[in-house]
Each structure stands twice: as structure tokens, then as C-alpha cells.
MDTraj code that builds the backbone (N, CA, C; nanometers):
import mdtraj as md
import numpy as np

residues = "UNK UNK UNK UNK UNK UNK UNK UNK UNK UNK UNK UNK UNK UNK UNK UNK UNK UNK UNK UNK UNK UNK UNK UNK UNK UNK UNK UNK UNK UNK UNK UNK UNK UNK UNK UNK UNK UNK UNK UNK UNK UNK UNK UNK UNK UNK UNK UNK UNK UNK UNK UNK UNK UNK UNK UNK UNK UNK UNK UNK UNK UNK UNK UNK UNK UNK UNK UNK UNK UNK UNK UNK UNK UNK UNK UNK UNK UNK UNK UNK UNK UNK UNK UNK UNK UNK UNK UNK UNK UNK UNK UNK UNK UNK UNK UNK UNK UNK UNK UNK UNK UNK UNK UNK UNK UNK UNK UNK UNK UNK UNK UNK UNK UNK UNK UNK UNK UNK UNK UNK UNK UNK UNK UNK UNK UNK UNK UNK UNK UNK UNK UNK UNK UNK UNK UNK UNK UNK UNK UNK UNK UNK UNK UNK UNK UNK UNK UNK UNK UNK UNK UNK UNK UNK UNK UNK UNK UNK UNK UNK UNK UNK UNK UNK UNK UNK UNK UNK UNK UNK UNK UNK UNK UNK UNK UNK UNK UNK UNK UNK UNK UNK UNK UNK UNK UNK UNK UNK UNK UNK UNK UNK UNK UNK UNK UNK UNK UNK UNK".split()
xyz = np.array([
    [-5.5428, 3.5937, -0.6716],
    [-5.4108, 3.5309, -0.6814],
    [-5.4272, 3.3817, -0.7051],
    [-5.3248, 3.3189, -0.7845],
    [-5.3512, 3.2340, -0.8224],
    [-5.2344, 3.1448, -0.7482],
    [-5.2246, 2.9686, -0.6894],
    [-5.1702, 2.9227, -0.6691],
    [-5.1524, 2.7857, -0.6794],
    [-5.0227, 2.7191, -0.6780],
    [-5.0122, 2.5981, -0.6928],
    [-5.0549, 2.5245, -0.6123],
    [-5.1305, 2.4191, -0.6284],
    [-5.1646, 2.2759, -0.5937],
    [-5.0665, 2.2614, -0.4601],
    [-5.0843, 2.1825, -0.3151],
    [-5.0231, 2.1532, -0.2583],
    [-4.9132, 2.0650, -0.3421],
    [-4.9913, 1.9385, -0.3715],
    [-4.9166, 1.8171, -0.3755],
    [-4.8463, 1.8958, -0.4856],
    [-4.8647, 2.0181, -0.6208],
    [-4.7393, 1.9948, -0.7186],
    [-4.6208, 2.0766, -0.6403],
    [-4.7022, 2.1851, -0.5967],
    [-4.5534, 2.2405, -0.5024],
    [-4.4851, 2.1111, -0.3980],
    [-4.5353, 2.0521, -0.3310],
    [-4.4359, 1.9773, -0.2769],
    [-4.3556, 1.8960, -0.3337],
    [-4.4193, 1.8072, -0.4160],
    [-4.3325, 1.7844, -0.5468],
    [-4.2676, 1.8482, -0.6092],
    [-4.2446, 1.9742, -0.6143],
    [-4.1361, 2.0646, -0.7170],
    [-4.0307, 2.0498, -0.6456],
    [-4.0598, 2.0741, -0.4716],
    [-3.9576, 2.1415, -0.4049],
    [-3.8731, 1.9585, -0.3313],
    [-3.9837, 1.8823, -0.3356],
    [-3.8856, 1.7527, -0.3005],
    [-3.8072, 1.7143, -0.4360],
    [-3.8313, 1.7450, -0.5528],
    [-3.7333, 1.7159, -0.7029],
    [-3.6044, 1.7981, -0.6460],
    [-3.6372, 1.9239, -0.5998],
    [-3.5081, 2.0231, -0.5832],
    [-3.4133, 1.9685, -0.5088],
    [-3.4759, 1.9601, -0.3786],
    [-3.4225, 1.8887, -0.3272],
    [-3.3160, 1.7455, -0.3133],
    [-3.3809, 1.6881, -0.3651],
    [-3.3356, 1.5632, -0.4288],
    [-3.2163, 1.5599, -0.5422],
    [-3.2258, 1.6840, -0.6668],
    [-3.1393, 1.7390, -0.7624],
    [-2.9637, 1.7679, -0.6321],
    [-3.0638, 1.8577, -0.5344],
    [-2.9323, 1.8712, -0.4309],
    [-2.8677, 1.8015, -0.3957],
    [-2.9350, 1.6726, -0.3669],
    [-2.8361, 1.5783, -0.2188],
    [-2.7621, 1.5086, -0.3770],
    [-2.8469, 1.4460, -0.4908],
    [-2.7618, 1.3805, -0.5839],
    [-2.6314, 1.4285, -0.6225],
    [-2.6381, 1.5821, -0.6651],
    [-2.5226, 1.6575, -0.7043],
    [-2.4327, 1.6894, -0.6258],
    [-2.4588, 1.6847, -0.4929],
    [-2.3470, 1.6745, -0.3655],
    [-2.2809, 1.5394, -0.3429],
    [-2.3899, 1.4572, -0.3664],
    [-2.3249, 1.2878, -0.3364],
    [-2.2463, 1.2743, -0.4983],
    [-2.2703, 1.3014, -0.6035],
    [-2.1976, 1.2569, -0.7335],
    [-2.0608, 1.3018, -0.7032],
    [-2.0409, 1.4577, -0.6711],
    [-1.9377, 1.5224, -0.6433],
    [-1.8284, 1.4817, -0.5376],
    [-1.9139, 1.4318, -0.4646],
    [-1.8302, 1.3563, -0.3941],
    [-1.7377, 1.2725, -0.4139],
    [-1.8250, 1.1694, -0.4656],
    [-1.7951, 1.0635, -0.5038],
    [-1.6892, 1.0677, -0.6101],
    [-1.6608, 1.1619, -0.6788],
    [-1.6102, 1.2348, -0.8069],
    [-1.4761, 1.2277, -0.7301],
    [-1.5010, 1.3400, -0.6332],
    [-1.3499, 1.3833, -0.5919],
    [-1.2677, 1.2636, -0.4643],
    [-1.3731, 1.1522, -0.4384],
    [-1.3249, 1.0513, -0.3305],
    [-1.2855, 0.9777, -0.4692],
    [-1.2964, 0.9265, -0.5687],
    [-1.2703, 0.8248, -0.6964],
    [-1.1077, 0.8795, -0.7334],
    [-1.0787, 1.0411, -0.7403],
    [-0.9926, 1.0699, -0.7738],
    [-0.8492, 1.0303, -0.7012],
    [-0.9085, 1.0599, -0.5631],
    [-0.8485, 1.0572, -0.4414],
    [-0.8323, 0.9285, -0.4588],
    [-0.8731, 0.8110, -0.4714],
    [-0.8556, 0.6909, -0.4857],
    [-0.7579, 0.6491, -0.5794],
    [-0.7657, 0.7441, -0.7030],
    [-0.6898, 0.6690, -0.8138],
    [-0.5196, 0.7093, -0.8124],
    [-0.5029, 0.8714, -0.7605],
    [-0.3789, 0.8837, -0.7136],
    [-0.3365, 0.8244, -0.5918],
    [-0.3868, 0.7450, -0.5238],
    [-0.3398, 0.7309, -0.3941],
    [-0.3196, 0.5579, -0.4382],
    [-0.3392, 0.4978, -0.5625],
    [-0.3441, 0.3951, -0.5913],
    [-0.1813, 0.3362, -0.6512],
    [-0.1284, 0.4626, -0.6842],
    [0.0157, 0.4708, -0.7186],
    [0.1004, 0.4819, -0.5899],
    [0.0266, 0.4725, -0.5118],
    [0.1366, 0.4776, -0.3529],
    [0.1061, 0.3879, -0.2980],
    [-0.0343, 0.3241, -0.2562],
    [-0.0445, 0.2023, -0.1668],
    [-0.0902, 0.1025, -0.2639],
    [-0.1155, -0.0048, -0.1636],
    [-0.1660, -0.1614, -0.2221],
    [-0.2420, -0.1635, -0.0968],
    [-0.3849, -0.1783, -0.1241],
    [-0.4954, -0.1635, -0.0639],
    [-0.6092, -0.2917, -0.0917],
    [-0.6572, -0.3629, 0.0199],
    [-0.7815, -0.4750, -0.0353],
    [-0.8680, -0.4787, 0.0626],
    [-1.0291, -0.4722, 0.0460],
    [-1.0874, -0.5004, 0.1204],
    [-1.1639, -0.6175, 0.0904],
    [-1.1978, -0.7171, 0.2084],
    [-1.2076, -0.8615, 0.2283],
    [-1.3164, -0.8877, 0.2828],
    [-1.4209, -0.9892, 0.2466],
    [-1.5042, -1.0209, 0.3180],
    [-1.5277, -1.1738, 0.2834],
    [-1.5183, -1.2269, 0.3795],
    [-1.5727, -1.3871, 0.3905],
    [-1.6333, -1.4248, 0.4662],
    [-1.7990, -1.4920, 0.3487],
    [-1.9036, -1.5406, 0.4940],
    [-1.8400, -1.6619, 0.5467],
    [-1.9128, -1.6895, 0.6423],
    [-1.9135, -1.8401, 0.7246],
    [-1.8762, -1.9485, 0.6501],
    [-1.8067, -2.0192, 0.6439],
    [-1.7456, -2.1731, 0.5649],
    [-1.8073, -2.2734, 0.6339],
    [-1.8449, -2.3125, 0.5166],
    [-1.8709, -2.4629, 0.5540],
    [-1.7604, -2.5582, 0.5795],
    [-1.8099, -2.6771, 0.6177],
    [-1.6665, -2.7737, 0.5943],
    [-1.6099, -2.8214, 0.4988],
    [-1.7401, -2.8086, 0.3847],
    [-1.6717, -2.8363, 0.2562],
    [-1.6688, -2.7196, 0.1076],
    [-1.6858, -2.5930, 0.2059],
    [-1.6980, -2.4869, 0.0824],
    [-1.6569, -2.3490, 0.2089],
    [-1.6268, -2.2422, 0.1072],
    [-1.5976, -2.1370, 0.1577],
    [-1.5627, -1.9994, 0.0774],
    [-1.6176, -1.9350, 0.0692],
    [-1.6059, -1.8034, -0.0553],
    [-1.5454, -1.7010, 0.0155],
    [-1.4876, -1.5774, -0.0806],
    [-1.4037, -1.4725, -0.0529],
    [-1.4721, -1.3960, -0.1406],
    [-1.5163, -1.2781, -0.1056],
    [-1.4803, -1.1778, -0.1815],
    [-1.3998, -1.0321, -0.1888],
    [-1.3318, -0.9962, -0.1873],
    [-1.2561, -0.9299, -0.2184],
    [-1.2751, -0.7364, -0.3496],
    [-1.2382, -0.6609, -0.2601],
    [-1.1885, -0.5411, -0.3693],
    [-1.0407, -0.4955, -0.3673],
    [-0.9936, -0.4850, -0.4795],
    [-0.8499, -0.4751, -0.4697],
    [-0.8499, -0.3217, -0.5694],
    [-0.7710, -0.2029, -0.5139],
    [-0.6745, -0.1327, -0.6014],
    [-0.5522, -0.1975, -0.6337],
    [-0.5482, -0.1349, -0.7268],
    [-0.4338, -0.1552, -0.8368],
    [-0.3816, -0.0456, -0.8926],
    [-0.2533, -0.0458, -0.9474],
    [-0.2414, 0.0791, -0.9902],
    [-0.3336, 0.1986, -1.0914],
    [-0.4189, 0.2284, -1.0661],
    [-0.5277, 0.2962, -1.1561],
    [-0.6298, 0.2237, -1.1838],
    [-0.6494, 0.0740, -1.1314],
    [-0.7551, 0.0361, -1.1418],
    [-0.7936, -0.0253, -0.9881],
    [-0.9353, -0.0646, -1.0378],
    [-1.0021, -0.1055, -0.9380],
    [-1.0558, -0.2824, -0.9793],
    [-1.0309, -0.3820, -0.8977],
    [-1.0572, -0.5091, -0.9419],
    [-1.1187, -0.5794, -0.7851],
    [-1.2472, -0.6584, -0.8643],
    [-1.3358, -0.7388, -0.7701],
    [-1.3066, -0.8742, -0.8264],
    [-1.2729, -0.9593, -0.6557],
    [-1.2260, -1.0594, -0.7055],
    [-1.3275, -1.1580, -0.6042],
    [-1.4146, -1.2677, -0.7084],
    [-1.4881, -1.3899, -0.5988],
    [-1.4228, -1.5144, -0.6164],
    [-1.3959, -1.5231, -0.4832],
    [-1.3398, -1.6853, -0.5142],
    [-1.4492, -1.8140, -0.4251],
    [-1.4819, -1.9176, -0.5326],
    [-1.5412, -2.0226, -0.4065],
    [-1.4619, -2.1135, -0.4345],
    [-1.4221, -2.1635, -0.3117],
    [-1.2952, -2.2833, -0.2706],
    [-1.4126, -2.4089, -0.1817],
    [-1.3522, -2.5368, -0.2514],
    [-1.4121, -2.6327, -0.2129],
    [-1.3086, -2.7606, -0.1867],
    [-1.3649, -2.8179, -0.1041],
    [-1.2750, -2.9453, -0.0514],
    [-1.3711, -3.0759, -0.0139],
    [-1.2922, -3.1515, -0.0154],
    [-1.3987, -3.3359, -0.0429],
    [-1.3693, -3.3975, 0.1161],
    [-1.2586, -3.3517, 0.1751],
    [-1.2829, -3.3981, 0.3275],
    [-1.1873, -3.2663, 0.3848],
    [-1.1423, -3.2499, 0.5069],
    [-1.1136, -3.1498, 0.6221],
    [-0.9757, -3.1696, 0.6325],
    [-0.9176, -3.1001, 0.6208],
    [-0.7320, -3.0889, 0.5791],
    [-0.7132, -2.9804, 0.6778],
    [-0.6737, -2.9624, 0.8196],
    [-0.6018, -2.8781, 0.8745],
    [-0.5219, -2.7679, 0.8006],
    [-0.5612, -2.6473, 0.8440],
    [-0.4991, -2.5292, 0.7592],
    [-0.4658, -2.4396, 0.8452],
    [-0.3446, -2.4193, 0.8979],
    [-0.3501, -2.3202, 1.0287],
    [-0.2497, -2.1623, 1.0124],
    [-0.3025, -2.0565, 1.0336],
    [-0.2545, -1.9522, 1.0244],
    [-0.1171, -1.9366, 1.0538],
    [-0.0639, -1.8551, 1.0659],
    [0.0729, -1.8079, 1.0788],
    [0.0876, -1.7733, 1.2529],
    [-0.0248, -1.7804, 1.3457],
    [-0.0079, -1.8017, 1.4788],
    [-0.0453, -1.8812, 1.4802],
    [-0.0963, -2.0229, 1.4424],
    [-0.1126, -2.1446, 1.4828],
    [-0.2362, -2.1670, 1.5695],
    [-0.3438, -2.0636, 1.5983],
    [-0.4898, -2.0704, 1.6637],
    [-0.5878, -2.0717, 1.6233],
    [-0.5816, -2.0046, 1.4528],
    [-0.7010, -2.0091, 1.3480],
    [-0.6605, -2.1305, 1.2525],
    [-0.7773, -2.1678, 1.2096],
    [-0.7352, -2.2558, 1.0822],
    [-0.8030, -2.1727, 0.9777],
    [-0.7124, -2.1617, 0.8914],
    [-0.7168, -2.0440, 0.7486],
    [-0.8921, -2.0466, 0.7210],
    [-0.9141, -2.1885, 0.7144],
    [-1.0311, -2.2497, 0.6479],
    [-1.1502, -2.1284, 0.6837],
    [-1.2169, -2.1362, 0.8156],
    [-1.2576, -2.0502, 0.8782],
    [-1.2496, -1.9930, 0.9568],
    [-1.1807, -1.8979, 0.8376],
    [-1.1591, -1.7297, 0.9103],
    [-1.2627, -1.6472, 0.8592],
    [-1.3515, -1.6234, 0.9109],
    [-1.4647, -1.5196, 0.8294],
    [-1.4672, -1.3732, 0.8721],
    [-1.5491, -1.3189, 0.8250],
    [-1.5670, -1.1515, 0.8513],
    [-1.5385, -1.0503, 0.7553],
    [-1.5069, -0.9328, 0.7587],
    [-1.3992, -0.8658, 0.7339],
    [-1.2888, -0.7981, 0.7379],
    [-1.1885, -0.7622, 0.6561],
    [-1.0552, -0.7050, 0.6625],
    [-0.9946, -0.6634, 0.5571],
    [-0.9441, -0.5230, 0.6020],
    [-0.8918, -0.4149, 0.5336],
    [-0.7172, -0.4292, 0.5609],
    [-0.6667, -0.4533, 0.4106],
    [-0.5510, -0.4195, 0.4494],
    [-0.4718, -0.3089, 0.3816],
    [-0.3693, -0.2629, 0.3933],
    [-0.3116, -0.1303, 0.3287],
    [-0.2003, -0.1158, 0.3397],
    [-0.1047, -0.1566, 0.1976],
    [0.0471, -0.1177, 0.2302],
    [0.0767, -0.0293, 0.1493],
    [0.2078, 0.0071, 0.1816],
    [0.2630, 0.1541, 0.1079],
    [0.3605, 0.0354, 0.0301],
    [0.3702, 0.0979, -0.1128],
    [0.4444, 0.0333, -0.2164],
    [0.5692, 0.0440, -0.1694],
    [0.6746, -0.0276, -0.1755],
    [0.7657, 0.0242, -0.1921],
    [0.8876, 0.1258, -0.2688],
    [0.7877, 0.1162, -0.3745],
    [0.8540, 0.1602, -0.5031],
    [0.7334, 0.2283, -0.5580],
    [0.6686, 0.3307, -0.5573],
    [0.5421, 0.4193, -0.6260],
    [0.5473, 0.3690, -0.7636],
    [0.4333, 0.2735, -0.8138],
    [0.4132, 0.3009, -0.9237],
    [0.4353, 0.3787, -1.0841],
    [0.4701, 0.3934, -1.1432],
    [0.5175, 0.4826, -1.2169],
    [0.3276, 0.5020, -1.3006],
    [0.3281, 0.6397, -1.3412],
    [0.2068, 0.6537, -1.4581],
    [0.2189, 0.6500, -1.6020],
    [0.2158, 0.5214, -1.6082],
    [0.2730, 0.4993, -1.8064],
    [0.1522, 0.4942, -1.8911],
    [0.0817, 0.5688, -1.9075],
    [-0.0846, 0.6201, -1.9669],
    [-0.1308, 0.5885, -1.8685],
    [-0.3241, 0.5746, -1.9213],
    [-0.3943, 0.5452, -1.8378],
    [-0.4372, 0.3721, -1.8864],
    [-0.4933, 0.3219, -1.7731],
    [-0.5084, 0.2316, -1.8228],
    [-0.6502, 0.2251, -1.8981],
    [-0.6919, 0.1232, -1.9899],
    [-0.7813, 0.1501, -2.0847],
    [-0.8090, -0.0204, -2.0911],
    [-0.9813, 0.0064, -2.1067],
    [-1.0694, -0.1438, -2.0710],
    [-1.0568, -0.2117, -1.9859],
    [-1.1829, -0.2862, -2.0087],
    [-1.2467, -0.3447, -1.8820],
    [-1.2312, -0.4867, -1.8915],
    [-1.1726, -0.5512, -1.8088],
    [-1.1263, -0.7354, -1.7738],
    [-1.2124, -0.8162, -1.7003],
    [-1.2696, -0.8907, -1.7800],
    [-1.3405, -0.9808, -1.6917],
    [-1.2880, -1.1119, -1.7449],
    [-1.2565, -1.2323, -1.5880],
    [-1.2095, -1.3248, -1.6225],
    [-1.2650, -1.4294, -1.5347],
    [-1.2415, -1.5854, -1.6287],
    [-1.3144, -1.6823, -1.5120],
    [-1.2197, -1.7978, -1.4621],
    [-1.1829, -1.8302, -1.4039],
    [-1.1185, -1.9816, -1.4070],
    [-1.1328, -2.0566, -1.2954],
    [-1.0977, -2.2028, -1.3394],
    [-1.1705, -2.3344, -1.2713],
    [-1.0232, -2.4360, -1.2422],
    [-0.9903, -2.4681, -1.1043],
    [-0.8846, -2.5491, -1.0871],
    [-0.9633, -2.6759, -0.9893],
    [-0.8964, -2.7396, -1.0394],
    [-0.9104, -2.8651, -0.9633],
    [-0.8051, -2.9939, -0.8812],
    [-0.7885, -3.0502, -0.8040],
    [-0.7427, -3.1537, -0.7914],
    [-0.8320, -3.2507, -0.6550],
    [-0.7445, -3.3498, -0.6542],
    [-0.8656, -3.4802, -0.6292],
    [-0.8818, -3.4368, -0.5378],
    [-0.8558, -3.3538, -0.4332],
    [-0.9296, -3.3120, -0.2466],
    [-0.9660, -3.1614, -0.2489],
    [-0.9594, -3.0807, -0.3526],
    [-1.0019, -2.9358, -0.3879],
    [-0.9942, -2.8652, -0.5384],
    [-1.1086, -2.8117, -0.4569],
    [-1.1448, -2.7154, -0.6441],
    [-1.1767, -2.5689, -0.5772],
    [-1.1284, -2.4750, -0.6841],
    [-1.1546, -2.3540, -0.6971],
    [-1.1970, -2.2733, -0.8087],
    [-1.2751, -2.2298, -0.8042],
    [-1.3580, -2.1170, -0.9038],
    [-1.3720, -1.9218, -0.8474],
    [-1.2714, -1.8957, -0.9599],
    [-1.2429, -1.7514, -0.9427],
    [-1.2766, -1.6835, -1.0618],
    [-1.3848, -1.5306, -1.0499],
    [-1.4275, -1.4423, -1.1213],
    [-1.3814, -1.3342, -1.1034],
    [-1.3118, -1.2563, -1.2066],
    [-1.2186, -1.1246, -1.1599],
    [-1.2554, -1.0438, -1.2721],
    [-1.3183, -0.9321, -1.1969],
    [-1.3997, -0.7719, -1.2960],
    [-1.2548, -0.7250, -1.2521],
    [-1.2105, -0.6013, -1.3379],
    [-1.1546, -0.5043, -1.3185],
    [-1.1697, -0.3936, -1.3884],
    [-1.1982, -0.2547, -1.3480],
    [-1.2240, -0.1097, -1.4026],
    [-1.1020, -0.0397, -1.3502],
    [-1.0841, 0.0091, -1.5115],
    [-0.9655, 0.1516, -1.4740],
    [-1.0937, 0.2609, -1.3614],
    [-0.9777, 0.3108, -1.2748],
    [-1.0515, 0.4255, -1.2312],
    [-1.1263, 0.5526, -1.2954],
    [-1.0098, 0.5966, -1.3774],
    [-1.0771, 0.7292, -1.4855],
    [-1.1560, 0.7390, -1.5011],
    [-1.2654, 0.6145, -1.5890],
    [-1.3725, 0.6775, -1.6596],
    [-1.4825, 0.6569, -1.5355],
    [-1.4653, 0.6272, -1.4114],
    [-1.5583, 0.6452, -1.2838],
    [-1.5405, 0.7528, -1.2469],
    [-1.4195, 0.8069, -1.2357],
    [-1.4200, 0.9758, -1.1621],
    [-1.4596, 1.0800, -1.3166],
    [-1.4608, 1.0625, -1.4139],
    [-1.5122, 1.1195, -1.5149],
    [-1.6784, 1.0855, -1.5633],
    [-1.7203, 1.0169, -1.5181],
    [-1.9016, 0.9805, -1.5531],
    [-1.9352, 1.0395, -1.3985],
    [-1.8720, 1.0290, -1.3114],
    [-1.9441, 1.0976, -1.1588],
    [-1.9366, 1.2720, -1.2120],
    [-1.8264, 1.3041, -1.2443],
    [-1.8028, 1.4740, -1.2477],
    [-1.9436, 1.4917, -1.4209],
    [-1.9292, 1.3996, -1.4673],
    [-2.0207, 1.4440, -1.5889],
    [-2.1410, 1.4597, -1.5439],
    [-2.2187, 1.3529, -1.4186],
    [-2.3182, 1.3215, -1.3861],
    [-2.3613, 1.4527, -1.3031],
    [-2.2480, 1.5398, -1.1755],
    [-2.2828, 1.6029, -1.1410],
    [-2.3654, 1.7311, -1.2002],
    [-2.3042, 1.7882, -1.3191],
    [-2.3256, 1.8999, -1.3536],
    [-2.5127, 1.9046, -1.4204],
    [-2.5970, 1.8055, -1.4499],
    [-2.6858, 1.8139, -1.5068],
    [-2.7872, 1.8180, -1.3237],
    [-2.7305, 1.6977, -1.2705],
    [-2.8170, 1.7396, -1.1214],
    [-2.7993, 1.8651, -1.0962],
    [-2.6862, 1.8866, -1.0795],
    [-2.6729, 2.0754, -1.0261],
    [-2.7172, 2.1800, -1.0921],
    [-2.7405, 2.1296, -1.2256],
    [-2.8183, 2.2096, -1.3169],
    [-2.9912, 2.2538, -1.2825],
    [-3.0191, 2.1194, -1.1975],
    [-3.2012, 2.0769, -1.1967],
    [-3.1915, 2.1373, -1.0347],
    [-3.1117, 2.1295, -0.9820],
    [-3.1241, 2.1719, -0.7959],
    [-3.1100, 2.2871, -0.7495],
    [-3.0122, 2.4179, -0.8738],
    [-3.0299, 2.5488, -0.8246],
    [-3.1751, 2.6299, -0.8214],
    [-3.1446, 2.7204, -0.7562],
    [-3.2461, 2.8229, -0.7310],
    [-3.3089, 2.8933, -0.8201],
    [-3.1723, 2.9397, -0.9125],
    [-3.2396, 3.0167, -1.0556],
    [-3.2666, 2.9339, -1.1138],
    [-3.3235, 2.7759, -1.1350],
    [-3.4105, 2.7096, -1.2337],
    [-3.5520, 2.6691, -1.2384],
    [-3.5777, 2.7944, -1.0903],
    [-3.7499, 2.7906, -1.0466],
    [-3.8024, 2.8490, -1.1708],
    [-3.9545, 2.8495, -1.2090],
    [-4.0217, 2.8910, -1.2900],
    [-4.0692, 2.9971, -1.2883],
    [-4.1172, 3.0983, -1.3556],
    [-4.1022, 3.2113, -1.3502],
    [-4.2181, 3.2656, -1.2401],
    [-4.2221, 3.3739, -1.1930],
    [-4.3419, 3.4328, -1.0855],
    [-4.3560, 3.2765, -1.0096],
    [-4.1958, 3.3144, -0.9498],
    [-4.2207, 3.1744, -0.7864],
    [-4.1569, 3.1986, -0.7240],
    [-4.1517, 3.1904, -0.5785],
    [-4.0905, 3.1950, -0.4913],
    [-3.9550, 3.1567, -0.4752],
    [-3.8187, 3.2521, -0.4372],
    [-3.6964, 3.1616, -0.4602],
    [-3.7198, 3.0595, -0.3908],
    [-3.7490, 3.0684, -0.2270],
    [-3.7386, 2.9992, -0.1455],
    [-3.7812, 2.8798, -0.1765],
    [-3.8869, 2.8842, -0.1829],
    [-3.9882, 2.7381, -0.1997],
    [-4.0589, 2.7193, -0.3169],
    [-4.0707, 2.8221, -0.4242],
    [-4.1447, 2.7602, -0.5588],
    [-4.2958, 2.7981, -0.5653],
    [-4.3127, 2.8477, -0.4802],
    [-4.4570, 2.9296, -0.4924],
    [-4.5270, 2.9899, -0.5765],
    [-4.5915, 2.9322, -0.6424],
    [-4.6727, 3.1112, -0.7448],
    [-4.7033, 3.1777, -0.6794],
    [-4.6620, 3.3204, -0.7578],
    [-4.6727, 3.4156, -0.6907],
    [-4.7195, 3.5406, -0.7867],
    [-4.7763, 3.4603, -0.8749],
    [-4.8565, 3.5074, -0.9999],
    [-4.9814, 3.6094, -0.9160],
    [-4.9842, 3.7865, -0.8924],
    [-5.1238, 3.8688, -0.8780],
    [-5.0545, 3.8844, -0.7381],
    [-4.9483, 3.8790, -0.6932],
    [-4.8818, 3.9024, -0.4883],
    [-4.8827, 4.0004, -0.5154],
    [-4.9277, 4.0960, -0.4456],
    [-4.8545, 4.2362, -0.4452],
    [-4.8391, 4.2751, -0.2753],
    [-4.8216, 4.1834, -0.2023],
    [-4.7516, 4.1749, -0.0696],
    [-4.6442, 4.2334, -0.0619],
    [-4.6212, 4.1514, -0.0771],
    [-4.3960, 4.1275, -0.1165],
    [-4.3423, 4.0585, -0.0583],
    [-4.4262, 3.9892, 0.0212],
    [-4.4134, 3.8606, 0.0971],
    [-4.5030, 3.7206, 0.0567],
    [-4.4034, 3.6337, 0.0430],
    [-4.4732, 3.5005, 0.0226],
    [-4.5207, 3.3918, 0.1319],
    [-4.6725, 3.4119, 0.0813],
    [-4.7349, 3.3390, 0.1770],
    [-4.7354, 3.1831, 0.2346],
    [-4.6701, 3.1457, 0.1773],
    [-4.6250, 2.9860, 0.1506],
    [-4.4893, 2.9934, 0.3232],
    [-4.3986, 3.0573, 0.2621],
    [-4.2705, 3.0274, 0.3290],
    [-4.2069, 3.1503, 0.3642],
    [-4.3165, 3.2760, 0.3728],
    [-4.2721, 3.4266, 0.4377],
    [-4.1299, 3.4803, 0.3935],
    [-4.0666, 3.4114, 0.3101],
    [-3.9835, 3.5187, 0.2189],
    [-4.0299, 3.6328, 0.1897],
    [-3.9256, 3.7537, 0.1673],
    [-3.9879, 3.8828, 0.1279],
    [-3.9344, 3.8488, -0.0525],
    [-4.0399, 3.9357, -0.0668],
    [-4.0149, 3.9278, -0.2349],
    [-3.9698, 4.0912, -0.2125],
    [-3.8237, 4.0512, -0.3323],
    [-3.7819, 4.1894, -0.4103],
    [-3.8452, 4.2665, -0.4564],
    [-3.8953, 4.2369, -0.5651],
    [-4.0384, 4.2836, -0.6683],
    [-4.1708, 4.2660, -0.6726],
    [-4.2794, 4.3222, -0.5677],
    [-4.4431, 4.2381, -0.5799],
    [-4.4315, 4.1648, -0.7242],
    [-4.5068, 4.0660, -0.7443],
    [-4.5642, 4.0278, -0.8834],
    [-4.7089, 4.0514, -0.8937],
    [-4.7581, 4.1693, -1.0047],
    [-4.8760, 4.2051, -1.0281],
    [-4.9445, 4.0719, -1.1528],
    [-5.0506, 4.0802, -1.1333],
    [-5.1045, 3.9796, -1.2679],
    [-5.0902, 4.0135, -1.3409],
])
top = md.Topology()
chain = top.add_chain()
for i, resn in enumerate(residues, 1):
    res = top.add_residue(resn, chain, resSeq=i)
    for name in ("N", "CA", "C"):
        top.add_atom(name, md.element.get_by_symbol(name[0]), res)
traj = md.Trajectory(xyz[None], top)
């Protein structure tokens, strides 16, 4: 009887493997993108993150839905001396507020779906005046063609991770040759084989 190499069988069966978790995570991701893009016509949704500010600088970045799209927004804000900026309770000063935060409202009015939206926006701009400047970069992607390249992506992993794409005279289980068995059991991973394989 003839058999495979440790290291290529383990390698066959960690590719399989691997074909698996990808085509479960694409799919996912497929049907969470979708879930995202209808649910984008009902809320107004942003998630926020701002590191630590300096006294004279301070960045945002930001992900925003939109109706069918998705937009990343960086802003760095700068100032030439310290201008009191105080929140809407009067204990933070806007300036530095860091961390993150999720916010989420329900539209008032649902969106309407007037096509899809189509291309990709990237934009830059630069404001200034004599005690502050700001510089803002804004990507935005329709959702669609993300939940459509994830569902495309799945089907070729799931193609490489099933069972029936072992090679011929191998073990379902594990990939074994099993080229001259006439057991009916595989010695690798004690599956019973259906059919001995004679040489």
C-alpha cells in the first residue's frame, strides 16, 4: 500500500480546512453586508473613533452609512492656541473627547430606493482661518458591489473545501491514500471505507 507523505497530507487537509472557515467567513460577511445595506434605508448609523488630542491637533475618524452606501470619513483639526469648547453638559470640552462611539438613529422618513447607487467618491478638502485649520478625506462605497464580490468570492472557496473535491482513492475523512486498502478501514483517521480500494 502506498501512502501520502505526512507533511503533504497535512497540508491537503489544513488547505481544506482553511477553503472552510474562508467560505463560511465570506458568506457571512455576504449576508451581514446585505443586512447592512437594507437596514441603511431605515437608520442613520456612525461609528467614531478619536485618539488622544493634543492641544494643538486632534483627528476623527469616523464610518458612516448612508443610504446604500458606506462612507469613511478622516478629519485632522488643528488650532494655534486653546479656545474653550464645551459640550452640551458643560464638563467635557469637545476638544478632548477621545475614544469611541456608536451612534444609531431611526430615520424619520425611510429612505426611498431610487436605483442603486453607482461609483466610488473620494474627496479632499482644506479650510483654514487665522486660529484653525482643518483637513478632511472622505472614501465612499455603494454597498452592492461588497455584498456581490463576498457572495462571488464564496462559491470558489466552497468549491476547494468540500469533501467530494478529495482526489481520487482517499479518504473522505481526511485525504488519505488509500491506493492497495483492502481493510475498509482507513488507517490514518479509522473511517470505514464503503468500497476496499484494491491496487
Amino acid at each position: 500500500m502506498t501512502s501520502t507523505t505526512p507533511g503533504r497530507y497535512n497540508g491537503w487537509l489544513m488547505r481544506r480546512r482553511l477553503y472552510r472557515v474562508a467560505s463560511a467567513l465570506s458568506l457571512l460577511l455576504c449576508v451581514a453586508s446585505i443586512v447592512l445595506w437594507v437596514r441603511s434605508y431605515q437608520y442613520a448609523e456612525e461609528f467614531a473613533w478619536r485618539p488622544t488630542a493634543t492641544p494643538t491637533q486632534r483627528r476623527v475618524f469616523s464610518l458612516e452609512v448612508t443610504p446604500g452606501q458606506i462612507v469613511l470619513d478622516c478629519e485632522t483639526h488643528t488650532r494655534t492656541r486653546p479656545e474653550p469648547d464645551w459640550d452640551e453638559s458643560g464638563s467635557r470640552e469637545i476638544w478632548y473627547q477621545n475614544g469611541f462611539e456608536w451612534l444609531t438613529a431611526k430615520r424619520n422618513k425611510p429612505a426611498r430606493i431610487a436605483g442603486l447607487p453607482t461609483g466610488f467618491r473620494w474627496e479632499r478638502s482644506v479650510s483654514t482661518t487665522p486660529t484653525r485649520g482643518a483637513q478632511v478625506l472622505i472614501a465612499a462605497t455603494p454597498i452592492w458591489p461588497v455584498s456581490s464580490s463576498l457572495f462571488i468570492l464564496t462559491l470558489p472557496l466552497a468549491w476547494g473545501g468540500w469533501p467530494w473535491r478529495r482526489k481520487a482513492n482517499t479518504c473522505a475523512g481526511c485525504g488519505y491514500n488509500l491506493t492497495g486498502n483492502i481493510s475498509g478501514v482507513c488507517p490514518e483517521c479509522g473511517m470505514k471505507i464503503q468500497k476496499p480500494i484494491c491496487a
